[in-house]
C-alpha positions in Angstrom: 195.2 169.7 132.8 192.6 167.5 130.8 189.3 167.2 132.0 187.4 163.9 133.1 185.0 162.5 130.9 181.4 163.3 132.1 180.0 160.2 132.7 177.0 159.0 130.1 173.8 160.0 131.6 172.8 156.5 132.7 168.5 157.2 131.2 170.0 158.0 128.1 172.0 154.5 128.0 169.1 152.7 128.5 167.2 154.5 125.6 165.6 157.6 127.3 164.7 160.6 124.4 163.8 163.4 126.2 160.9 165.3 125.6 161.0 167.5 122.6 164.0 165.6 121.0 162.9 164.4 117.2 163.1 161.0 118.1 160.2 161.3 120.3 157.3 159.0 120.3 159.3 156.4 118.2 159.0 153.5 119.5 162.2 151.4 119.9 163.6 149.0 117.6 162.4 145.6 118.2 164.4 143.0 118.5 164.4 139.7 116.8 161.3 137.7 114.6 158.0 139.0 114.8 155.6 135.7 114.5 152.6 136.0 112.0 149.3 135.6 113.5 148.2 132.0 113.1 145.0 131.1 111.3 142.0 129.5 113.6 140.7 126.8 111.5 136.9 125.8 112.9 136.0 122.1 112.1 132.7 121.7 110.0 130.4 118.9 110.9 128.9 116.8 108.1 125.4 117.4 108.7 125.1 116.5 104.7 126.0 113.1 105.5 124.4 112.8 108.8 121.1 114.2 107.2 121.4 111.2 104.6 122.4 108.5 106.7 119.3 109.3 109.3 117.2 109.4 106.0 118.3 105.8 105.1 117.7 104.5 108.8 114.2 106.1 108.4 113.2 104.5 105.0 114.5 101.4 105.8 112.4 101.1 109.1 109.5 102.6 107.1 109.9 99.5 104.6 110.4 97.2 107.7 107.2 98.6 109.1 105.5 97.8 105.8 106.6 94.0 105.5 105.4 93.7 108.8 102.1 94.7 108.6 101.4 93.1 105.4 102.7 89.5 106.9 100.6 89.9 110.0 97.2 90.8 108.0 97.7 88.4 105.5 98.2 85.3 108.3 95.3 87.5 110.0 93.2 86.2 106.9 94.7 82.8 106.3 92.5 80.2 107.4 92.8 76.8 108.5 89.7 74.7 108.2 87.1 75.1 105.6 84.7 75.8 108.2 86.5 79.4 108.5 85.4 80.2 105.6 82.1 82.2 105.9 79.2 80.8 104.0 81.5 77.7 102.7 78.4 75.0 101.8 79.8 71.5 101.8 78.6 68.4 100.7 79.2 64.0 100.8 80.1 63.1 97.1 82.0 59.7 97.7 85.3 58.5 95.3 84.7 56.7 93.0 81.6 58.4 91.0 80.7 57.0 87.3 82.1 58.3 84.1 79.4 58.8 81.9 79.6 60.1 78.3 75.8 61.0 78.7 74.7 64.6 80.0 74.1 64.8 84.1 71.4 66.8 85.5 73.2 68.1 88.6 71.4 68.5 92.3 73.6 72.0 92.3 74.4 74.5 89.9 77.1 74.8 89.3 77.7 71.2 90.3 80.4 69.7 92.7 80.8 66.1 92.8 79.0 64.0 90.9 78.9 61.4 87.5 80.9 63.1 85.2 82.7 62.7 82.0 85.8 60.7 81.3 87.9 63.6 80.1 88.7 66.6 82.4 88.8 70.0 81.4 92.4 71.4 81.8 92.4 73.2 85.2 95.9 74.2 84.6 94.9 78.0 85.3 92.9 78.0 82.5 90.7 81.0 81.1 87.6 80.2 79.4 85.7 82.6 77.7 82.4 79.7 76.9 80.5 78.2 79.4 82.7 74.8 79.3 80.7 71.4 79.8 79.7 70.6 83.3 80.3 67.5 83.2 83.8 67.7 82.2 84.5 70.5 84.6 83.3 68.0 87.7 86.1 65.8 86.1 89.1 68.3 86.9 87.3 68.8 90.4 88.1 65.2 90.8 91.3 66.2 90.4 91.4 68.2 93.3 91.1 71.8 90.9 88.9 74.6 92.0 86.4 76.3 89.5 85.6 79.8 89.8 82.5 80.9 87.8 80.9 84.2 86.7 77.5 85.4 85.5 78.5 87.2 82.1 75.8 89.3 82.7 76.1 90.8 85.7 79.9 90.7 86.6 81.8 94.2 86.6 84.9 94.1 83.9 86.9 95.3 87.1 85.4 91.6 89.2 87.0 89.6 85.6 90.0 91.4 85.3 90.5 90.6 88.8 89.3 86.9 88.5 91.4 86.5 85.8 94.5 87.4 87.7 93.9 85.0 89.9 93.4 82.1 87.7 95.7 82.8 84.7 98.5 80.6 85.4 98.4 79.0 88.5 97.8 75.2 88.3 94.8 73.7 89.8 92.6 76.6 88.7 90.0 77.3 86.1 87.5 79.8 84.8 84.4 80.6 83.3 81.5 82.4 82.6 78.2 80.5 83.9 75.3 81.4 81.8 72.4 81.5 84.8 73.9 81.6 87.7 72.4 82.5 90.6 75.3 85.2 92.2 77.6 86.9 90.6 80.9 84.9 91.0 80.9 80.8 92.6 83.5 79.0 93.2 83.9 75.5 93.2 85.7 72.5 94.7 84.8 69.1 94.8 82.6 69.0 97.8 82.4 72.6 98.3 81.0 76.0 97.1 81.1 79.7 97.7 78.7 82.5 96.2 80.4 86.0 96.4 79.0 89.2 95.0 82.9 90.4 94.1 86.3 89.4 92.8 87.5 91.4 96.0 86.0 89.7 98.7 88.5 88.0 100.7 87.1 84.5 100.8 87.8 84.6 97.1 91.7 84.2 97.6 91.1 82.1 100.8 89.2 79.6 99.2 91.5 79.7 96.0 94.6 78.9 99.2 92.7 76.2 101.2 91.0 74.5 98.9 92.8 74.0 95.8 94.1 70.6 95.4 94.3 70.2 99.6 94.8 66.5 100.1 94.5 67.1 104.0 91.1 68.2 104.0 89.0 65.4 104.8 86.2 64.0 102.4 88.6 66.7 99.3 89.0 65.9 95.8 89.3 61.8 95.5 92.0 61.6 93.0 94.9 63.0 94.9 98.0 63.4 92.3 95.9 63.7 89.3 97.4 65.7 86.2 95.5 69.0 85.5 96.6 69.1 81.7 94.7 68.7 79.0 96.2 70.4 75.9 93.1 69.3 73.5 90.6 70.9 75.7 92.6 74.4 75.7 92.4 73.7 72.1 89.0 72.7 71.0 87.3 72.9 75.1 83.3 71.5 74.9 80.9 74.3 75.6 78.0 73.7 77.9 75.2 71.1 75.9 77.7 69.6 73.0 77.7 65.9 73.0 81.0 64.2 75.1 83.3 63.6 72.3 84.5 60.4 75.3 83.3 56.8 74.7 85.4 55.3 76.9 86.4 56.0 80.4 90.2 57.3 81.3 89.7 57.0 84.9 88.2 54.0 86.9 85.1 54.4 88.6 85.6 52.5 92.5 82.4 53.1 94.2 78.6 53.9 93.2 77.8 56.9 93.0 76.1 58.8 96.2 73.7 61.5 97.4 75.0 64.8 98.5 74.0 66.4 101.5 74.9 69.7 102.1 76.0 70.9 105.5 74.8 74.3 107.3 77.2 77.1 105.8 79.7 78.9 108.6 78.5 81.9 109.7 
């Protein structure tokens, strides 16, 4: 009679090798897909474009700072009256002086206000390099232009350079050397005058501002609107004790002439 079956030794059904067997210390099959390992990706920060952009915000605050700055000390040395203007002397020289083709002797020196000659020397920021005739150069101060003189001898070429930048081009002024003059630089208006020792000094630039062809400052230049071009005196300009070359007047004369009388300067 047939023997039973033994039954399958249930450790070996679920995968049991015992010890010794060759299949030992394999380890079983695995069963279905085995998922790669997944790349970690760590975001960079732009600190490239942060760097720039706090670079930008920097220079343009610097440049802000800058403008800033320069407004507030140039309104710091704007001024508003000519009494603000240290050492400004001012003097009473009424509308309406004389033309005269003969020369003037002049109470100052240079002069500012006054007889003077029927033609004006162009003021048109003008550079002269003679000592133009005085008596023409009251004429364009008539005219409400403002006439910076040097002493040839003593001035620094740095002190010219710098004068000359400030003239050349800009209507209303004129320059020139001064032969005697008792400072280095003087500027001139009609009714006023400053002495400086240099081109630098701020008063230079702050007369040059107030005082050039101001019609609200009262007792200025009498001829408000008056031209500042004269072509033939850039071309052929009179020097300092040549004969008028004017026999007739170009302006009328409306009241007789007066005396100056110079104020105490601002401190």
């Amino acid at each position: 009679m047939a023997k039973d079956p033994k039954p399958e030794d249930s450790r070996a059904a679920r995968g049991f090798t015992p010890r010794g067997s060759s299949a030992a210390g394999k380890k079983p099959p695995q069963r279905g897909r085995t998922r790669p390992p997944a790349n970690v990706v760590t975001a960079q920060k732009p600190w490239g474009l942060i760097a720039g952009a706090v670079a930008v915000v920097v220079f343009a605050a610097a440049v802000l700072t800058y403008a800033v700055v320069q407004v507030n000390r140039s309104n710091a040395d704007r001024v508003t009256s000519a009494d603000q203007i240290a050492g400004l002397q001012t003097y009473d020289y009424a509308a309406g002086q004389d033309h005269v083709s003969t020369p003037v002797t002049y109470t100052e020196s240079p002069p500012v206000g006054g007889a003077h000659d029927p033609e004006w020397a162009d003021c048109t920021g003008t550079v002269y390099d003679v000592d133009i005739r005085h008596e023409n150069a009251v004429h364009s101060l008539e005219h409400g232009a403002t006439w910076i003189t040097y002493d040839p001898d003593t001035i620094s070429d740095d002190d010219l350079a710098t004068l000359e930048d400030v003239v050349r081009g800009n209507s209303g002024l004129m320059l020139s050397p001064y032969d005697g003059l008792g400072s280095t630089i003087s500027l001139q208006s009609w009714n006023h005058q400053l002495a400086v020792d240099s081109a630098t000094d701020l008063r230079v630039q702050q007369f040059v501002d107030f005082l050039t062809k101001n019609a609200d400052v009262a007792g200025h230049y009498p001829e408000i609107g008056a031209s500042c071009e004269n072509p033939t005196f850039i071309s052929d300009p009179l020097v300092e004790g040549h004969s008028s070359r004017s026999a007739t007047s170009t302006d009328v004369a409306t009241d007789a002439p007066t005396t100056p009388t110079a104020t105490t300067p601002a401190p």
